[in-house]
C-alpha positions in Angstrom: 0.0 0.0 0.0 1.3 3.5 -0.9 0.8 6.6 0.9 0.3 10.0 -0.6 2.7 12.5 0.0 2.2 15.2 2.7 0.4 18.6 1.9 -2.9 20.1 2.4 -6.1 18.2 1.9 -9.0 20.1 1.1 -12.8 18.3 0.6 -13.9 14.9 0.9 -12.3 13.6 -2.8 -9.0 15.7 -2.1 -7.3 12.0 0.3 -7.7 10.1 -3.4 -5.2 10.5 -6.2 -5.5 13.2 -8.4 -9.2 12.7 -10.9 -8.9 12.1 -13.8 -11.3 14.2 -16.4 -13.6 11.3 -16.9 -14.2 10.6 -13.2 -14.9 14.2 -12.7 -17.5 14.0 -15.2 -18.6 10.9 -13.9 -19.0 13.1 -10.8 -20.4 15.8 -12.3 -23.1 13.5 -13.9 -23.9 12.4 -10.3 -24.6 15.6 -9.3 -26.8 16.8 -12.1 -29.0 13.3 -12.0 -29.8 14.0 -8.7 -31.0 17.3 -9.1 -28.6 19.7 -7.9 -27.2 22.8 -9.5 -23.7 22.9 -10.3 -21.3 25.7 -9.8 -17.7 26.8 -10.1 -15.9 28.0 -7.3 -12.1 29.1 -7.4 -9.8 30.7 -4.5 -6.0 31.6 -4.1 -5.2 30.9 -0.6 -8.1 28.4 0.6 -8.2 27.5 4.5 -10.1 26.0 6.9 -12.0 28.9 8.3 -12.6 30.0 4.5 -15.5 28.3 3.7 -16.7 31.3 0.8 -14.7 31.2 -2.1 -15.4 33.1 -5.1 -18.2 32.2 -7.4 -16.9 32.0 -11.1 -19.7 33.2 -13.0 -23.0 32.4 -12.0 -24.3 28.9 -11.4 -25.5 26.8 -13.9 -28.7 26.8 -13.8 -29.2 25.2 -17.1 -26.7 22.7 -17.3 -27.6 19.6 -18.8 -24.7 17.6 -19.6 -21.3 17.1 -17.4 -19.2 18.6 -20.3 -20.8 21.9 -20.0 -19.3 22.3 -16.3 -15.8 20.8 -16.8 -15.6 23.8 -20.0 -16.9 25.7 -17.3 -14.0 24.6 -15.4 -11.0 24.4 -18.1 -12.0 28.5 -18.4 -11.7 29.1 -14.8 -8.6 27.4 -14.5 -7.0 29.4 -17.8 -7.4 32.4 -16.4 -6.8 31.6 -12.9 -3.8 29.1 -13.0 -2.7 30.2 -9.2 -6.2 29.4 -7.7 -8.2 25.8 -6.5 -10.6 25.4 -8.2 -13.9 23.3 -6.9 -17.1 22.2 -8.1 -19.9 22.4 -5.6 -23.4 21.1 -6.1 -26.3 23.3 -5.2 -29.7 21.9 -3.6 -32.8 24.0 -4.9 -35.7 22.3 -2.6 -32.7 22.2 0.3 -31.9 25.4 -0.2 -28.1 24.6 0.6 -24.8 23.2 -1.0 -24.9 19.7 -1.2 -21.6 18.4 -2.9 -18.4 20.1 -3.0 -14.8 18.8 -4.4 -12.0 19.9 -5.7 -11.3 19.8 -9.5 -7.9 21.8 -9.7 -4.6 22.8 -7.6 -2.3 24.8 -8.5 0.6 23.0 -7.1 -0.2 19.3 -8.3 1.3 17.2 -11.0 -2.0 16.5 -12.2 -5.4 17.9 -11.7 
């Protein structure tokens, strides 16, 4: 068994390898067949006690398909290649967020 190296974890998904951009459209996909609303979120200098990060556009109401958000999310990163980047999944009836992970760091190999 291998360990990962040490540095920051951010988010549930962020103690696995690096995704892949399949399985975060597969995850993507999740979110939008259960209903939620997808949204990009990107910040510079994320810690614990900075739970708002900055919205990158607005939300996507309309999104149908799982390629829509990762363009959504090749855009952010292009023209913010120092930030994280996350995907978080809104809950209309709920009224809260849902789903969050991270899609993009700055500082990784791969991401």
């Amino acid at each position: 068994m291998k360990t990962l190296p040490k540095e920051r974890r951010y988010e549930t998904l962020s103690y696995l390898p690096p995704l892949t951009d399949q399985q975060i459209a597969k995850q993507i996909q999740f979110m939008l067949e259960k209903g939620f609303i997808p949204a990009v979120e990107f910040e510079e200098e994320p810690t614990p006690y900075n739970h708002h990060w900055t919205l990158w556009k607005l939300p996507l109401f309309d999104a149908t398909s799982a390629q829509e958000v990762v363009n959504e999310v090749r855009e952010c990163r292009s023209e913010n290649p120092n930030s994280y980047i996350r995907v978080i999944g809104f809950d209309n009836i709920r009224q809260c967020q849902m789903v969050s992970f991270i899609v993009y760091k700055p500082d990784a190999i791969r991401y």
